[in-house]
PDB file of N, CA, C and O in Angstrom:
ATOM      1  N   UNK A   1      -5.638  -7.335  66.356  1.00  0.00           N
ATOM      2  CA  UNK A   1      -4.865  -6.117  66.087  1.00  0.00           C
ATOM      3  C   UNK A   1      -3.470  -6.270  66.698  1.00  0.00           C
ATOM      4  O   UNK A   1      -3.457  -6.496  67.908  1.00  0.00           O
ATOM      5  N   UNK A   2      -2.619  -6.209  66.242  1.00  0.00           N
ATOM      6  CA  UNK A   2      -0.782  -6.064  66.574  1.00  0.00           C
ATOM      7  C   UNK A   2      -1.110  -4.963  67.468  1.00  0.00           C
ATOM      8  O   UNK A   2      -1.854  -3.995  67.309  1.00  0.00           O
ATOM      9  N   UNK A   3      -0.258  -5.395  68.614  1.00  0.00           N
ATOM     10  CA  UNK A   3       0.046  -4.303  69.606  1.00  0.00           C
ATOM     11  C   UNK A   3       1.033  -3.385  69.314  1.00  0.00           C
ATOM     12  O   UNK A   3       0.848  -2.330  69.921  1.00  0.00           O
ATOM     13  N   UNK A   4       2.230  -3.395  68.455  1.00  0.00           N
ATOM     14  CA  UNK A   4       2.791  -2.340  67.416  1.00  0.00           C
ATOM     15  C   UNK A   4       2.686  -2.473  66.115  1.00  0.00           C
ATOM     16  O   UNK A   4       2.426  -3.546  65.571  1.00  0.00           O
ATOM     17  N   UNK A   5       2.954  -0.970  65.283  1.00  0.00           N
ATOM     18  CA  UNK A   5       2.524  -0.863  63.963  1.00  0.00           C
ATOM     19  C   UNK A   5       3.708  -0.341  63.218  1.00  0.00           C
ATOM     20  O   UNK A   5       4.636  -0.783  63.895  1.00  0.00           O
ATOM     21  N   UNK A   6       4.272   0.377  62.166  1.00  0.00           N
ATOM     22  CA  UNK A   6       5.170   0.585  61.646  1.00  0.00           C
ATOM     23  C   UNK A   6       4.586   1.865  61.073  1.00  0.00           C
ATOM     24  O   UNK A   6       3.511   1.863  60.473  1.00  0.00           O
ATOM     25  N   UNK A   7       5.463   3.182  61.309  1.00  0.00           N
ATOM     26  CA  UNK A   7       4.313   4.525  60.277  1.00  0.00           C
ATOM     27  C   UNK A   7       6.222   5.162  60.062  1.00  0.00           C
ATOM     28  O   UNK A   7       7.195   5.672  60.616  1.00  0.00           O
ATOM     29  N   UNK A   8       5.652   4.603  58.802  1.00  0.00           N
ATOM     30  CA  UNK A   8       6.820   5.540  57.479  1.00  0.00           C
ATOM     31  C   UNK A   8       6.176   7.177  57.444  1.00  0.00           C
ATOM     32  O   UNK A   8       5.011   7.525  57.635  1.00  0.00           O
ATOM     33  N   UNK A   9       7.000   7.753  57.229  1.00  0.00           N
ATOM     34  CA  UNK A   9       7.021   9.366  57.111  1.00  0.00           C
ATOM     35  C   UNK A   9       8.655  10.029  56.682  1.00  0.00           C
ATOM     36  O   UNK A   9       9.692   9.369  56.735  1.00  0.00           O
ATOM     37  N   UNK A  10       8.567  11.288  56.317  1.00  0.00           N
ATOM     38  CA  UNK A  10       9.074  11.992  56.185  1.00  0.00           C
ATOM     39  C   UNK A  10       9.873  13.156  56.918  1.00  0.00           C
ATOM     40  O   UNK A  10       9.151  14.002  57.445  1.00  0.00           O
ATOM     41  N   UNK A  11      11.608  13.384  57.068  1.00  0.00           N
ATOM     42  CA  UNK A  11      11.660  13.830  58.028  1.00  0.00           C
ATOM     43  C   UNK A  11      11.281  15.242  57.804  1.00  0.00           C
ATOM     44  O   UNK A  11      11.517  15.545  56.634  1.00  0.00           O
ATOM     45  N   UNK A  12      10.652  16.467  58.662  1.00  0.00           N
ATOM     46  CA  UNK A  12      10.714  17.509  58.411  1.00  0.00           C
ATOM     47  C   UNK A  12      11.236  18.747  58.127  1.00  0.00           C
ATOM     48  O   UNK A  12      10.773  19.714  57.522  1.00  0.00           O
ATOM     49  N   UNK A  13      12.658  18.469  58.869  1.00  0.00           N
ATOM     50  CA  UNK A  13      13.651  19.465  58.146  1.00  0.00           C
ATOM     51  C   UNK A  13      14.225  18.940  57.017  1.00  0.00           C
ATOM     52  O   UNK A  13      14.523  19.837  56.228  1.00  0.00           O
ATOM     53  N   UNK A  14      14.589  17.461  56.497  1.00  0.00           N
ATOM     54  CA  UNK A  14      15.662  17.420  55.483  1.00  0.00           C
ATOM     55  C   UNK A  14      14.821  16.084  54.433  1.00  0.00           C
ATOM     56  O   UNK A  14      15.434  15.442  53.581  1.00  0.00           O
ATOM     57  N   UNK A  15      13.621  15.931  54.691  1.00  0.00           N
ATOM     58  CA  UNK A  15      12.817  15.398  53.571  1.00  0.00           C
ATOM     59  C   UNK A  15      12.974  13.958  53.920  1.00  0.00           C
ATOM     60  O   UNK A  15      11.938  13.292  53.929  1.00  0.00           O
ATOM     61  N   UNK A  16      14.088  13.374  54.205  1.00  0.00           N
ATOM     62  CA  UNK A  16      14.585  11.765  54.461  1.00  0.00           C
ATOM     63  C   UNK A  16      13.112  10.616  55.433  1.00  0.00           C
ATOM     64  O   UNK A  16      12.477  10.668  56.486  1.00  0.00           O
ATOM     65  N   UNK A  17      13.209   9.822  54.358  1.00  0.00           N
ATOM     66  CA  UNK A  17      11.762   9.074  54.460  1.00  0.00           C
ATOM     67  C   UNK A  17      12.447   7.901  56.037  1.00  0.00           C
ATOM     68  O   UNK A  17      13.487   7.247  55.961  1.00  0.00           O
ATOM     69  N   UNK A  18      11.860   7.926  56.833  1.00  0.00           N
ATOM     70  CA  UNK A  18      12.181   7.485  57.848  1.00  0.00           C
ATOM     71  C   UNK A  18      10.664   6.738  58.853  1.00  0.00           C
ATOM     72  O   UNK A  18       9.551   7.261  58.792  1.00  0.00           O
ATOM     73  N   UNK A  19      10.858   5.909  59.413  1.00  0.00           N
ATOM     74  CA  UNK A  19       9.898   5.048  60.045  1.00  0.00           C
ATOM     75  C   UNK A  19      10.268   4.742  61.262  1.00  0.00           C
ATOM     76  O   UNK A  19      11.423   4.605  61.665  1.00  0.00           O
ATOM     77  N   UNK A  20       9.064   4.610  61.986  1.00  0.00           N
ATOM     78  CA  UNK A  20       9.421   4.863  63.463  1.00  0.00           C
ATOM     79  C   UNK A  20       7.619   3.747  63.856  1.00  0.00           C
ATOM     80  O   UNK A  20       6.540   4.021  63.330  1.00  0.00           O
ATOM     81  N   UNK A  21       7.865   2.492  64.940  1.00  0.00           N
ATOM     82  CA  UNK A  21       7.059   2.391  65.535  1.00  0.00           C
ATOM     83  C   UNK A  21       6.255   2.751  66.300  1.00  0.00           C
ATOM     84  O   UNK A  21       6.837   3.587  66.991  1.00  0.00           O
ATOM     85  N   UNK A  22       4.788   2.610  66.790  1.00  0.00           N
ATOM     86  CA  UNK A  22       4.232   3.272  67.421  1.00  0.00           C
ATOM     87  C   UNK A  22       3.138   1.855  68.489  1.00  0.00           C
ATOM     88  O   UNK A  22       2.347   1.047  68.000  1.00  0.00           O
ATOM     89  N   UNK A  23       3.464   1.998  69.794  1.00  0.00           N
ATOM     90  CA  UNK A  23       2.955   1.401  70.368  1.00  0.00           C
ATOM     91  C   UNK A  23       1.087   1.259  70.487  1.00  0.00           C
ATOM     92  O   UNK A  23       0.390   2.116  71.029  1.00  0.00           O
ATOM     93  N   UNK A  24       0.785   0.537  70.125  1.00  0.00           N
ATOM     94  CA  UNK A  24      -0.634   0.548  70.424  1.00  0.00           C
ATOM     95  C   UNK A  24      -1.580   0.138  71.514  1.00  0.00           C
ATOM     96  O   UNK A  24      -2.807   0.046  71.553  1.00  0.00           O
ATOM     97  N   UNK A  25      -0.404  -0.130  72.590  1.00  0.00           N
ATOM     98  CA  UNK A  25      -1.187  -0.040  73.593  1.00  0.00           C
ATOM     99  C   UNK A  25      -0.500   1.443  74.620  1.00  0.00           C
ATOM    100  O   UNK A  25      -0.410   1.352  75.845  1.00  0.00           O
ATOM    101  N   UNK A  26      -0.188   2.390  74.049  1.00  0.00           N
ATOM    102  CA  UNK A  26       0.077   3.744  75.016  1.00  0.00           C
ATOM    103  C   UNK A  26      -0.810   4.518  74.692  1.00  0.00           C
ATOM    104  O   UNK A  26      -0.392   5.625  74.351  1.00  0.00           O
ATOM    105  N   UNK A  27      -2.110   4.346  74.656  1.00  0.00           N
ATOM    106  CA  UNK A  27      -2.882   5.167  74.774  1.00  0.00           C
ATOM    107  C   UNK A  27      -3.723   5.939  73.435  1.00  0.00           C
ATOM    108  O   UNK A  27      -3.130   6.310  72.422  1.00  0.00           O
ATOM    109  N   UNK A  28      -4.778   6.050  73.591  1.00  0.00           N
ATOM    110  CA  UNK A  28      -5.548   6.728  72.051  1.00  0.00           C
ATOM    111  C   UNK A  28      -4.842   8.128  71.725  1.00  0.00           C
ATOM    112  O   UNK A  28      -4.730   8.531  70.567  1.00  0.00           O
ATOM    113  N   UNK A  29      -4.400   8.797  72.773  1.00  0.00           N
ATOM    114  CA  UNK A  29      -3.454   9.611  72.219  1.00  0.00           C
ATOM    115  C   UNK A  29      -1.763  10.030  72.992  1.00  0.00           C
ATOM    116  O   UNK A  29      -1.542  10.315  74.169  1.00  0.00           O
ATOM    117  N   UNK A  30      -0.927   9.947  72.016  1.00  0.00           N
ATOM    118  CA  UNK A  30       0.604   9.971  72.086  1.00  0.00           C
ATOM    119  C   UNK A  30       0.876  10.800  71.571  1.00  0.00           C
ATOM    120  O   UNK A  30       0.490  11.132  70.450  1.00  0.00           O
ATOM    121  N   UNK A  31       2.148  11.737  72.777  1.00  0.00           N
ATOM    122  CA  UNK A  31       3.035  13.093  72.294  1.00  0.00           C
ATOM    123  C   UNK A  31       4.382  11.703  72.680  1.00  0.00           C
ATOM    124  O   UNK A  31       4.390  10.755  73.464  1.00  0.00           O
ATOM    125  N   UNK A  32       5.472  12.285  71.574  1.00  0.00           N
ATOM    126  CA  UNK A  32       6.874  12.740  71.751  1.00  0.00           C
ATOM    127  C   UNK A  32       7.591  12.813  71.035  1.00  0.00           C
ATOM    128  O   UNK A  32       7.316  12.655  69.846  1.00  0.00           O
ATOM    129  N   UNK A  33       8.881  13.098  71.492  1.00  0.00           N
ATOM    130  CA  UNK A  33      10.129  13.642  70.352  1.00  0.00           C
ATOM    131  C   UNK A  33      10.832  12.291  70.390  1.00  0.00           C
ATOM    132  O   UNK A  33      10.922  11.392  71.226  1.00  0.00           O
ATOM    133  N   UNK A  34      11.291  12.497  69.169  1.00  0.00           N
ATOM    134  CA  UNK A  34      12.599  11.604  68.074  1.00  0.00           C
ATOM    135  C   UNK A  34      13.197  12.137  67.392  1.00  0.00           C
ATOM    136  O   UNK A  34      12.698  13.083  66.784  1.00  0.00           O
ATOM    137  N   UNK A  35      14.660  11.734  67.169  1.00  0.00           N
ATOM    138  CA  UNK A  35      15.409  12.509  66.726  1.00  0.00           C
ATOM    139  C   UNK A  35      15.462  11.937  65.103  1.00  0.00           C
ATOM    140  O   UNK A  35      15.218  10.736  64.983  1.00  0.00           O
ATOM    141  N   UNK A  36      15.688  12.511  64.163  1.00  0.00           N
ATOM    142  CA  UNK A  36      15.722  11.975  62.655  1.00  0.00           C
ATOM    143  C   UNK A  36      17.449  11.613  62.451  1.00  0.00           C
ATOM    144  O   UNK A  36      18.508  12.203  62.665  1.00  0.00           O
ATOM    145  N   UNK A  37      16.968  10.131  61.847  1.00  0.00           N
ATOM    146  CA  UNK A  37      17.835   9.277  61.964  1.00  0.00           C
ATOM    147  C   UNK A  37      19.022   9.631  60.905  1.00  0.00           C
ATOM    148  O   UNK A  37      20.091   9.023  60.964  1.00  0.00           O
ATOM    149  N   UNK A  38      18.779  10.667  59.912  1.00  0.00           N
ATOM    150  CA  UNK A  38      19.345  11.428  59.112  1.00  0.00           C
ATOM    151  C   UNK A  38      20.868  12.637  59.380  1.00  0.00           C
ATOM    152  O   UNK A  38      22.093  12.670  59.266  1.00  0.00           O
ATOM    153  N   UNK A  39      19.607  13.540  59.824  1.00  0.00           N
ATOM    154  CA  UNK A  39      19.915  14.768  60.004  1.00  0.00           C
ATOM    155  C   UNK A  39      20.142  15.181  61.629  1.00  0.00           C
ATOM    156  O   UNK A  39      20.786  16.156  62.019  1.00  0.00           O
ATOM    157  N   UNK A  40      19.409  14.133  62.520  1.00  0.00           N
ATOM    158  CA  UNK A  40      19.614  14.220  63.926  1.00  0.00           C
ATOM    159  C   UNK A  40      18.714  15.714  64.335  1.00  0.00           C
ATOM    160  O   UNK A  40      19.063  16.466  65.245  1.00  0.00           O
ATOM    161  N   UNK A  41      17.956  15.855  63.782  1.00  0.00           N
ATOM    162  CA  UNK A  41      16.778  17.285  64.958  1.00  0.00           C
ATOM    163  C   UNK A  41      16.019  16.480  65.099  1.00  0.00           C
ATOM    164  O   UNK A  41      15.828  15.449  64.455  1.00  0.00           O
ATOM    165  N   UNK A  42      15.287  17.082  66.367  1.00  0.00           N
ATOM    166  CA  UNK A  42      14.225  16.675  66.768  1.00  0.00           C
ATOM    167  C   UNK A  42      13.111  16.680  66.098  1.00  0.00           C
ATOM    168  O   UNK A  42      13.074  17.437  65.128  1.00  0.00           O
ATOM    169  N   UNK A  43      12.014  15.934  66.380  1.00  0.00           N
ATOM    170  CA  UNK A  43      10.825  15.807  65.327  1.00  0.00           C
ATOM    171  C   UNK A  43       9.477  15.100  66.634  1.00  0.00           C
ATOM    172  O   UNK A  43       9.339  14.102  67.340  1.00  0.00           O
ATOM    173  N   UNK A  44       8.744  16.360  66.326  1.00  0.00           N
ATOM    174  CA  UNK A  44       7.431  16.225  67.859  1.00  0.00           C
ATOM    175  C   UNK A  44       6.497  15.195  66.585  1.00  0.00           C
ATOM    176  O   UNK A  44       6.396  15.550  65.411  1.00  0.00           O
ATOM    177  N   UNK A  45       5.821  13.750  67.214  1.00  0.00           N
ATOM    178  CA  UNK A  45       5.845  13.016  66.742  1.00  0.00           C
ATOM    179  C   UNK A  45       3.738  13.439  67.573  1.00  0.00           C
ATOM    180  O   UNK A  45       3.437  13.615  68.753  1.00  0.00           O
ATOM    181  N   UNK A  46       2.882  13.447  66.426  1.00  0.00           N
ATOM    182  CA  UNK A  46       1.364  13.606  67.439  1.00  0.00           C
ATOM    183  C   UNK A  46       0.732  11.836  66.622  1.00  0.00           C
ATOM    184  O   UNK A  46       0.675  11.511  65.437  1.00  0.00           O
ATOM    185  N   UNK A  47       0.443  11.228  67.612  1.00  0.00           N
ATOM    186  CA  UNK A  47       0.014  10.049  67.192  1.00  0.00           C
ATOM    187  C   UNK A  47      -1.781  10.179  67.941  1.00  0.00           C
ATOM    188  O   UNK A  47      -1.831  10.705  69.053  1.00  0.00           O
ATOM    189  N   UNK A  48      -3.127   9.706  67.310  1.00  0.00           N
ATOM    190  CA  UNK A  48      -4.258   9.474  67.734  1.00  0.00           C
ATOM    191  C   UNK A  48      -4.954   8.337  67.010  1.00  0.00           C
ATOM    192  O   UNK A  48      -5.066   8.155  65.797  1.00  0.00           O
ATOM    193  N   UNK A  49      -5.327   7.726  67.873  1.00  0.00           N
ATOM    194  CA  UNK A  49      -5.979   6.178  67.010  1.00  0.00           C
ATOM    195  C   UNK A  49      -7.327   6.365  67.132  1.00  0.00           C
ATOM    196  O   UNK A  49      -7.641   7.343  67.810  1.00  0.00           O
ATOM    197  N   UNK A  50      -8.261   5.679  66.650  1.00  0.00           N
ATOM    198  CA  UNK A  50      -9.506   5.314  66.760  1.00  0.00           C
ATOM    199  C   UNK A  50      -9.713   4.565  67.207  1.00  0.00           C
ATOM    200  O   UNK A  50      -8.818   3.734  67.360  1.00  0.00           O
ATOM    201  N   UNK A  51     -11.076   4.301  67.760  1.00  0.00           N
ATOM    202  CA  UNK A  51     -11.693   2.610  68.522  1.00  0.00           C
ATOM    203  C   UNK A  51     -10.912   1.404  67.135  1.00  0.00           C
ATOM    204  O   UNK A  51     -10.263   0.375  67.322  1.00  0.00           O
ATOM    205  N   UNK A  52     -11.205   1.889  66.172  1.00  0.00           N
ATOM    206  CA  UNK A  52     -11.357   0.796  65.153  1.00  0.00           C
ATOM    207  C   UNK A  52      -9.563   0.551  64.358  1.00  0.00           C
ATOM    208  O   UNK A  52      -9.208   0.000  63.316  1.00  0.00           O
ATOM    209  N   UNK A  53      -8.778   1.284  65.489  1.00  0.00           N
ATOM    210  CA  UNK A  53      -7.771   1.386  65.533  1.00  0.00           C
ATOM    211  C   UNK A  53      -6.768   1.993  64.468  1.00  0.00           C
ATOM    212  O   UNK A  53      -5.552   1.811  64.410  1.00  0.00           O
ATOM    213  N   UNK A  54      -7.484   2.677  63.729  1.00  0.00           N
ATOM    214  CA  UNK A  54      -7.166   3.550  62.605  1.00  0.00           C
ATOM    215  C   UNK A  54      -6.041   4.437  63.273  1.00  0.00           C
ATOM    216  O   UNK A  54      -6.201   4.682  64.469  1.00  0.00           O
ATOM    217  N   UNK A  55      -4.593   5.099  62.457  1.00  0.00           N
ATOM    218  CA  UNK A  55      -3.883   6.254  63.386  1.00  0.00           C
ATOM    219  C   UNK A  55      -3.621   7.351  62.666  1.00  0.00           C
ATOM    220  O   UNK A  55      -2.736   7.537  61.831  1.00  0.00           O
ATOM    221  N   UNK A  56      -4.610   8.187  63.125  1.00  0.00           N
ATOM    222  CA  UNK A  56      -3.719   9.383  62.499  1.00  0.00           C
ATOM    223  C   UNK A  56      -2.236  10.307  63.246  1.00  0.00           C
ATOM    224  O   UNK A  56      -2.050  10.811  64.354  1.00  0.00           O
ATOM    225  N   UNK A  57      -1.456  10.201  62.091  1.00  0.00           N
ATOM    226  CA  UNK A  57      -0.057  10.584  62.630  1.00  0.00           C
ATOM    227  C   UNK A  57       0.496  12.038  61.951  1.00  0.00           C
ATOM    228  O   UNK A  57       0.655  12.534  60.835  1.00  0.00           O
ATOM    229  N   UNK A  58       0.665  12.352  63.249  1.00  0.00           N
ATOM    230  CA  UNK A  58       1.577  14.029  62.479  1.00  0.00           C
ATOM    231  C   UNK A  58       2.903  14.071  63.030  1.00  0.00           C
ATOM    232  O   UNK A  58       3.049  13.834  64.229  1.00  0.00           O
ATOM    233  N   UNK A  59       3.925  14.355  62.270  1.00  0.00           N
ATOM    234  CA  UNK A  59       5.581  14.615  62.315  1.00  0.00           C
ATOM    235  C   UNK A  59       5.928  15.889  62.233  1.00  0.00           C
ATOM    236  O   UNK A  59       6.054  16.318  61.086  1.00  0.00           O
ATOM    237  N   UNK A  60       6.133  16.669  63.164  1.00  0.00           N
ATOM    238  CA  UNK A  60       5.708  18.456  62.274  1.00  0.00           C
ATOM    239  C   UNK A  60       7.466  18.716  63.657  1.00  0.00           C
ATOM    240  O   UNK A  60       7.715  18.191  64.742  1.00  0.00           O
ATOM    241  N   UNK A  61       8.325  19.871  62.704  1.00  0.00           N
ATOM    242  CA  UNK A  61       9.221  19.997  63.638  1.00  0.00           C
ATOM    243  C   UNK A  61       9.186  20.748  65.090  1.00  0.00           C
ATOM    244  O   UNK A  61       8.278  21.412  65.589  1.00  0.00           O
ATOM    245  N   UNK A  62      10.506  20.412  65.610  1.00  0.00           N
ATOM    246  CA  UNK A  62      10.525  20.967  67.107  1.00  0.00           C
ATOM    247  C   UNK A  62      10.603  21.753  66.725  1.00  0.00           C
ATOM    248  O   UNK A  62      11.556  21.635  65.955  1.00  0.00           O
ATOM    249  N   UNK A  63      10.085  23.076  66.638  1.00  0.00           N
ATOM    250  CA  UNK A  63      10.697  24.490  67.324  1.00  0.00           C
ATOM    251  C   UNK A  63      11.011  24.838  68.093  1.00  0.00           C
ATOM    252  O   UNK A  63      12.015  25.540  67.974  1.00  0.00           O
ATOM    253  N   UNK A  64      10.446  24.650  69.465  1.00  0.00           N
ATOM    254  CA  UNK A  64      10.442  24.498  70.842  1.00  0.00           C
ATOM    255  C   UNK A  64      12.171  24.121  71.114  1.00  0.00           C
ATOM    256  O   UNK A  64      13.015  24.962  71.426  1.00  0.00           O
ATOM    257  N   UNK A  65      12.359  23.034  70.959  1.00  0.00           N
ATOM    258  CA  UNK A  65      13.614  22.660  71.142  1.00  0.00           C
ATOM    259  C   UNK A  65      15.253  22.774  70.335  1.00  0.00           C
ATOM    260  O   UNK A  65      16.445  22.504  70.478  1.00  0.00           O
ATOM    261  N   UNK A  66      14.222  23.403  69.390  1.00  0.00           N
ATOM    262  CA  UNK A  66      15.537  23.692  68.427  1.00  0.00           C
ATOM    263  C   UNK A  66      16.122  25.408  68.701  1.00  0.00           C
ATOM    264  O   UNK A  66      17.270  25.801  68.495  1.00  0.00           O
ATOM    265  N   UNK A  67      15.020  26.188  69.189  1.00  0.00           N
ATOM    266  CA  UNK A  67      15.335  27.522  69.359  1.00  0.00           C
ATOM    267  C   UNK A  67      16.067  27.443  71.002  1.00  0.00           C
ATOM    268  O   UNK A  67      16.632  28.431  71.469  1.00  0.00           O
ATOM    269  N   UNK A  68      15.958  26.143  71.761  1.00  0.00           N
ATOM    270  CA  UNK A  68      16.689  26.036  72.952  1.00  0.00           C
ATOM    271  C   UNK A  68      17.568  25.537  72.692  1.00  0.00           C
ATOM    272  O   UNK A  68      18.371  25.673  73.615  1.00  0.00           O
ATOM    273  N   UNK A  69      18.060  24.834  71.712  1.00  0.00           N
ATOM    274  CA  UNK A  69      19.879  24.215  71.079  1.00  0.00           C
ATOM    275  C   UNK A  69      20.271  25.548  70.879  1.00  0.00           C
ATOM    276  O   UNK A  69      21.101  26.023  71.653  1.00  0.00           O
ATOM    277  N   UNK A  70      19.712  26.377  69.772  1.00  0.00           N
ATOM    278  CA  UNK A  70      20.543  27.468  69.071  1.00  0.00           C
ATOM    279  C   UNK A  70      20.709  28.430  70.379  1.00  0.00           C
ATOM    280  O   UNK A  70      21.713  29.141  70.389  1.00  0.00           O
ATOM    281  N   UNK A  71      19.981  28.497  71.273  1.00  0.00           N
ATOM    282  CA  UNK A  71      20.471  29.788  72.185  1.00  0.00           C
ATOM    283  C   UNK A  71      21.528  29.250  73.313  1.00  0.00           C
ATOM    284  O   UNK A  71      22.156  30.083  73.965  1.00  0.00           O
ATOM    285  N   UNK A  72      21.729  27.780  73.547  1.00  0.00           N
ATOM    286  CA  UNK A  72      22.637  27.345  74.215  1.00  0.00           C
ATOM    287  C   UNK A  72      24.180  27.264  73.570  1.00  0.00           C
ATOM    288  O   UNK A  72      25.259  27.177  74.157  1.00  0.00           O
ATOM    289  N   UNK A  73      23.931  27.313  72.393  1.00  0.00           N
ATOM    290  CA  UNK A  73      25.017  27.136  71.090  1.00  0.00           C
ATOM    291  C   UNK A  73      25.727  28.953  70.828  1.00  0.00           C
ATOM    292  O   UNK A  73      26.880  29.175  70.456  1.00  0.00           O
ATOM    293  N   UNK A  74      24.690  30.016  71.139  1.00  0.00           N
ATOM    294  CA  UNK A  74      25.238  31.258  71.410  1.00  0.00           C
ATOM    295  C   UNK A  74      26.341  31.243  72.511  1.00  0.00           C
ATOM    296  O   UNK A  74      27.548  31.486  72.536  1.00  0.00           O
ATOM    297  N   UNK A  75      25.216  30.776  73.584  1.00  0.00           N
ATOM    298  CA  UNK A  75      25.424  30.822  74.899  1.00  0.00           C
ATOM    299  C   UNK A  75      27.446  30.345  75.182  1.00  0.00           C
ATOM    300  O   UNK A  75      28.219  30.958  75.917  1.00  0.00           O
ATOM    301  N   UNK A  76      27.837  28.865  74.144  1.00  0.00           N
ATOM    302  CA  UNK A  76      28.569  28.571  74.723  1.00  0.00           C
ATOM    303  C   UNK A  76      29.482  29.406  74.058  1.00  0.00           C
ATOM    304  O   UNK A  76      30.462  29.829  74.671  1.00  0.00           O
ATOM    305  N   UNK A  77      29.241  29.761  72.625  1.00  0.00           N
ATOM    306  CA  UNK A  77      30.214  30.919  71.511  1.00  0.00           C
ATOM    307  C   UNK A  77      30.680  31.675  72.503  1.00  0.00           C
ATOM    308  O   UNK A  77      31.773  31.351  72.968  1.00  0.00           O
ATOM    309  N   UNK A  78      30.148  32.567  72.930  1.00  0.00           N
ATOM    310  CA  UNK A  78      29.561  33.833  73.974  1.00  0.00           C
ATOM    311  C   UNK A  78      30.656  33.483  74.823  1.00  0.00           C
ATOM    312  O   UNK A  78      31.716  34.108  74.842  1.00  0.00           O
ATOM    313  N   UNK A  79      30.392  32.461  75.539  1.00  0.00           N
ATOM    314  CA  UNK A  79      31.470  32.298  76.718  1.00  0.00           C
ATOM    315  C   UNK A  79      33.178  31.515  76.492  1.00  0.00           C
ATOM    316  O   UNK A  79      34.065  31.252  77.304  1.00  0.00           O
ATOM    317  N   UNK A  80      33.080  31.357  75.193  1.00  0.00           N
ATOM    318  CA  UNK A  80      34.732  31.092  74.255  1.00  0.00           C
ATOM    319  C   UNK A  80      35.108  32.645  73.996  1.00  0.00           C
ATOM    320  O   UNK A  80      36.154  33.045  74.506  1.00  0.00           O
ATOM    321  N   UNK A  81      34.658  33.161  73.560  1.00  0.00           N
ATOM    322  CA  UNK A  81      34.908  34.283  72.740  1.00  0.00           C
ATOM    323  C   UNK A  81      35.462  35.129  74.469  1.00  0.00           C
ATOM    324  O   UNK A  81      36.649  35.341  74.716  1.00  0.00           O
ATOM    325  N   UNK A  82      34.645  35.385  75.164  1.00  0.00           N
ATOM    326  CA  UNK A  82      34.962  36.211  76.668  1.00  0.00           C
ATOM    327  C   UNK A  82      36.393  35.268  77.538  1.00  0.00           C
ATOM    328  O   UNK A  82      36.952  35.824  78.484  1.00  0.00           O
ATOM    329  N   UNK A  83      36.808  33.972  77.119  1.00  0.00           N
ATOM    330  CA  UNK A  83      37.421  33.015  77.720  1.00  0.00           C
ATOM    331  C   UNK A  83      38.691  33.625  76.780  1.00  0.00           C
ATOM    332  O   UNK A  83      39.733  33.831  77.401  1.00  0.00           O
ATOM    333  N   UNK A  84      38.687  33.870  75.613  1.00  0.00           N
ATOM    334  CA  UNK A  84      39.818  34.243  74.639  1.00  0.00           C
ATOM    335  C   UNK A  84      40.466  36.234  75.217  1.00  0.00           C
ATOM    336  O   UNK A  84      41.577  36.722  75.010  1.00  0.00           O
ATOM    337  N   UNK A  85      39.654  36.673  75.695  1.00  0.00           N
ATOM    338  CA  UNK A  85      39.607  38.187  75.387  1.00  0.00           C
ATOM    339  C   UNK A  85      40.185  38.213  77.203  1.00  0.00           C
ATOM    340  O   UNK A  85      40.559  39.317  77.600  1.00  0.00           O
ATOM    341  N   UNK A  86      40.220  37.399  77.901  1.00  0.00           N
ATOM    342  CA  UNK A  86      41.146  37.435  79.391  1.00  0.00           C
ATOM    343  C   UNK A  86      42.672  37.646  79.109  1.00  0.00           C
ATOM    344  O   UNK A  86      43.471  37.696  80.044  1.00  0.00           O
TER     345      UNK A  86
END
């Protein structure tokens, strides 16, 4: 068995078919984020293998981290807009 594999997918916000390795020796099960090589959001990446080394892979988007861009992205509006009005 190759100690890495290659898993083509789809990005989730903007459709763009994109591939990303996956180590096979980190464990029967793997969390993390990658950014899409496209569109640049994040993308929570759920990887689980089998003994027989089968992987099932899910690409499903950040929410988590995207609703913490957009409120930092208020955040900095917010503090231009109060920086203009001195």
């Amino acid at each position: 068995m190759d100690l890495e594999s290659d898993q083509a997918f789809n990005c989730p916000y903007c459709s763009a078919s994109i591939s990303i390795r996956i180590d096979r020796t980190g464990g029967r099960r793997q969390y993390f984020v990658t950014d899409c090589e496209v569109c640049c959001r994040p993308i929570s990446i759920e990887v689980d293998m089998d003994p027989d080394g089968f992987v099932n892979f899910i690409a499903k988007r950040c929410e988590r981290i995207m609703n913490m861009l957009q409120q930092m992205k208020k955040e900095v509006i917010n503090e231009k807009i109060e920086k203009t009005k001195k």
